[in-house]
N, C-alpha and C positions, 0 to 999 in steps of 0.2 A: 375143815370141820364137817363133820357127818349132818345128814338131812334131820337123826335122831337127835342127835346136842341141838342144833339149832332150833326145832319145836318143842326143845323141852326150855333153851332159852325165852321162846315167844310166851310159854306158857307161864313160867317165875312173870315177865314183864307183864301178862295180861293181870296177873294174882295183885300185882303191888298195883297197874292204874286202879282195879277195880275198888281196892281197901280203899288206897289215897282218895280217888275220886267218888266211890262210892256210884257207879255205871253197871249198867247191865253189859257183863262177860260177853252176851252174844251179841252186840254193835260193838266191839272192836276186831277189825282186821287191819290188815297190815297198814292201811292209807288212812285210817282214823286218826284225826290232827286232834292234839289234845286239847289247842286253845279252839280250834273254829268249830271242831265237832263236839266237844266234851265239857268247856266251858273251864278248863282249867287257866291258872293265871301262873305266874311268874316263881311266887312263893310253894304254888303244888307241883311244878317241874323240877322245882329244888328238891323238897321234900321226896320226890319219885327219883330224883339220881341221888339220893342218899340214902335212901332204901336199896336199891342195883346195886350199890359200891356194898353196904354191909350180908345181901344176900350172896352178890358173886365174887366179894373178897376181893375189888377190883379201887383205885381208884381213877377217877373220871375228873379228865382235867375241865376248872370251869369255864374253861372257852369251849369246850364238845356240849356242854348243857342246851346252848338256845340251838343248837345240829336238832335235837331228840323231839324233832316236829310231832312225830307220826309213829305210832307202836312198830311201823318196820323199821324207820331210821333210829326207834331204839333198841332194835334187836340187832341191827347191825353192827350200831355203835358197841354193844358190849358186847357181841362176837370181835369184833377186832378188839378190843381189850383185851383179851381174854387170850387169843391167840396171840398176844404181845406178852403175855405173864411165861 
């Protein structure tokens, strides 16, 4: 995957925490945990891989969900989906 597809993956993922969570775009980087830094809970991690699956046409199995710590392990996560399609 090109350095291009993957920040333009980081960029879809920052667009859907920002809507779900409603967060300032500029405190997320890669190592922002959603629950300890963002305040997100159980039900807005769901909502955030159900938004991913219908933006990147991808489905995410629900054991990868509690993986998607931190905006880089979900950029990673749906780079390697992505590359599995």
């Amino acid at each position: 995957m090109t350095r291009e597809a993957k920040e333009s993956i980081e960029d879809v993922v920052k667009s859907i925490v920002v809507a779900e969570l409603r967060v300032d775009r500029d405190k997320l980087v890669a190592d922002t945990h959603l629950m300890k830094d963002l305040g997100a809970d159980s039900l807005d991690a769901l909502n955030i891989a159900l938004r991913l699956e219908e933006q990147f046409k991808i489905k995410i199995p629900d054991d990868s969900i509690p993986k998607f710590l931190t905006i880089g392990d979900i950029v990673k996560g749906v780079s390697e989906h992505l590359s599995l399609q």
